[in-house]
N, C-alpha and C positions, 0 to 999 in steps of 0.2 A: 262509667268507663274506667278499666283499671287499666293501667300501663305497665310496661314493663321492658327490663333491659336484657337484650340477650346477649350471651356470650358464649359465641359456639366457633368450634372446632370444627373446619366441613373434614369427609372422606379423605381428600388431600393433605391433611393439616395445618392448612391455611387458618388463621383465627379470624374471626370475624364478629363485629359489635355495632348493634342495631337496635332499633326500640319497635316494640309488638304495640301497636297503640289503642289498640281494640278487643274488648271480654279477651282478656290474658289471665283470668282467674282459673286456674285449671277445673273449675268445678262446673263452670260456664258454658263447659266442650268445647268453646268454638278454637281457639289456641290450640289443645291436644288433638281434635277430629280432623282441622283442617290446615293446620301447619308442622306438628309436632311429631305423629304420627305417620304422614307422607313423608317428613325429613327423613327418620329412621330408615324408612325401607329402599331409598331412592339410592343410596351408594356410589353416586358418584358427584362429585365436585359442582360441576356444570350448572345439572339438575337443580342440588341444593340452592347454589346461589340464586338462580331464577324466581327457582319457588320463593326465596328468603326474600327477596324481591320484589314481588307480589304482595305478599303480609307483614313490612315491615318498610320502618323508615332508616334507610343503611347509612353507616359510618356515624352514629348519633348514642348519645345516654341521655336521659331527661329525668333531670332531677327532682321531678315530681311520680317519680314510676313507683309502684307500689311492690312490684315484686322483681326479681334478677333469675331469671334462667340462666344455668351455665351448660351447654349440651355439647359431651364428647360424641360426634357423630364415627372416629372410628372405634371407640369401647361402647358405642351404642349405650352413651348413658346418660340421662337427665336428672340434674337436679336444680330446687326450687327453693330460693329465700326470699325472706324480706330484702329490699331493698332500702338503705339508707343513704342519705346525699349529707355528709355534713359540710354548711356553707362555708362555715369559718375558713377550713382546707380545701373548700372547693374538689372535695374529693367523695367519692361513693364508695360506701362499704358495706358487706356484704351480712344482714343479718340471719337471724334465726331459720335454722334451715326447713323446712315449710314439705318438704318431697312426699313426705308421706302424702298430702296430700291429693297430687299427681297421683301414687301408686294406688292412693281410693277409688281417683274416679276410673282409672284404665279397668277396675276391677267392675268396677258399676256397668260400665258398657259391654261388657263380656256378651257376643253373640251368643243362641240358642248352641249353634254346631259348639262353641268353643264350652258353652256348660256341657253338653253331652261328654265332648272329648274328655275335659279336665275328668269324672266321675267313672270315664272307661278306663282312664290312664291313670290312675291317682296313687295305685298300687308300684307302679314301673317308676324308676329313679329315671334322670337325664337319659346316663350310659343306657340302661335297660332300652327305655325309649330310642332312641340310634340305634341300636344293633337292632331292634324289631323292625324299624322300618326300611335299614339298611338287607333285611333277610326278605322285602319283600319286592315286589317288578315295580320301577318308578312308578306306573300308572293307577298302582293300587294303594297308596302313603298319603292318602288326600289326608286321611284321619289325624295320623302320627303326624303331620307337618303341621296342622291345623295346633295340636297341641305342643310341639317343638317350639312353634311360633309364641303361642299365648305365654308360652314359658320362659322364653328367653325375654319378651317384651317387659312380662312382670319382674324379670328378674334385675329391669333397670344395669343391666352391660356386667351379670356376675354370672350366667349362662349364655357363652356363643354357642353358635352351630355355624358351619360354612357345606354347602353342596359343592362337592368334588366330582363331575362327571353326574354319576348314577348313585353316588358313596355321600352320605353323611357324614361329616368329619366333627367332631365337640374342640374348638378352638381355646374355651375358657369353661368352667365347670366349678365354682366357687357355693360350698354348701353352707 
């Protein structure tokens, strides 16, 4: 069992510090599939805490944890170090940052529709991508969101998007 400390920021920007105490190895899935993942897309405060709640032991560090998530849930961004607890100072600090990691396995799991999309889309930049789907009737964007989505997820919080109405909007766009 690997453990881990989190330290996240919800929607609101409240901070919050909690220990994952179960397959927290991002390579594990269960951490990214069933809490990490959900966090990201849930956008409001509430929610978060609930879920964080469910999979984790709140207001806690444990000094035996292997790894430190730090997750800005409003720049929608995660990263991933080692974890060190040095005893002497009774203090934890934060080692070698480990994220790639994370951004391997998000890629492993990539659905069948999300390989198609990437391979349809792969020619079109961000902006490109918004303006196609922004020129087409909400009902028909299933594709372009599908790929909007895969794209800001991998992009760990350096591609936003926000739906404005019917309108796509590009919030942040870091190449």
């Amino acid at each position: 069992m690997t453990r881990s400390n989190l330290h996240i920021t919800l929607s609101n920007g409240e901070p919050i510090r909690c220990v994952a105490d179960s397959s927290s190895a991002p390579e594990q899935g269960y951490i990214v599939e069933q809490l990490l993942l959900p966090l990201l897309s849930l956008k409001n405060a509430e929610k978060e805490l609930t879920l964080l709640q469910e999979h984790c032991t709140m207001q806690e560090q444990r000094s035996n944890a292997t790894y430190r998530y730090e997750i800005n849930l409003p720049a929608q961004n995660i990263t991933l170090y080692e974890e060190n607890y040095i005893s002497a100072k009774g203090a934890f600090k934060r080692g070698l940052d480990l994220t790639g990691r994370y951004l391997s396995y998000l890629k492993k799991i990539e659905s069948e529709a999300e390989r198609n999309t990437k391979r349809k889309f792969k020619h079109l930049t961000n902006q490109e991508l918004i303006a196609r789907a922004n020129s087409l009737p909400y009902f028909k964007q299933e594709e372009e969101s599908t790929e909007l989505t895969r794209r800001s997820l991998l992009s760990n919080g350096a591609f936003l998007y926000h739906r404005k109405g019917n309108t796509l909007l590009i919030l942040k766009d870091e190449q």
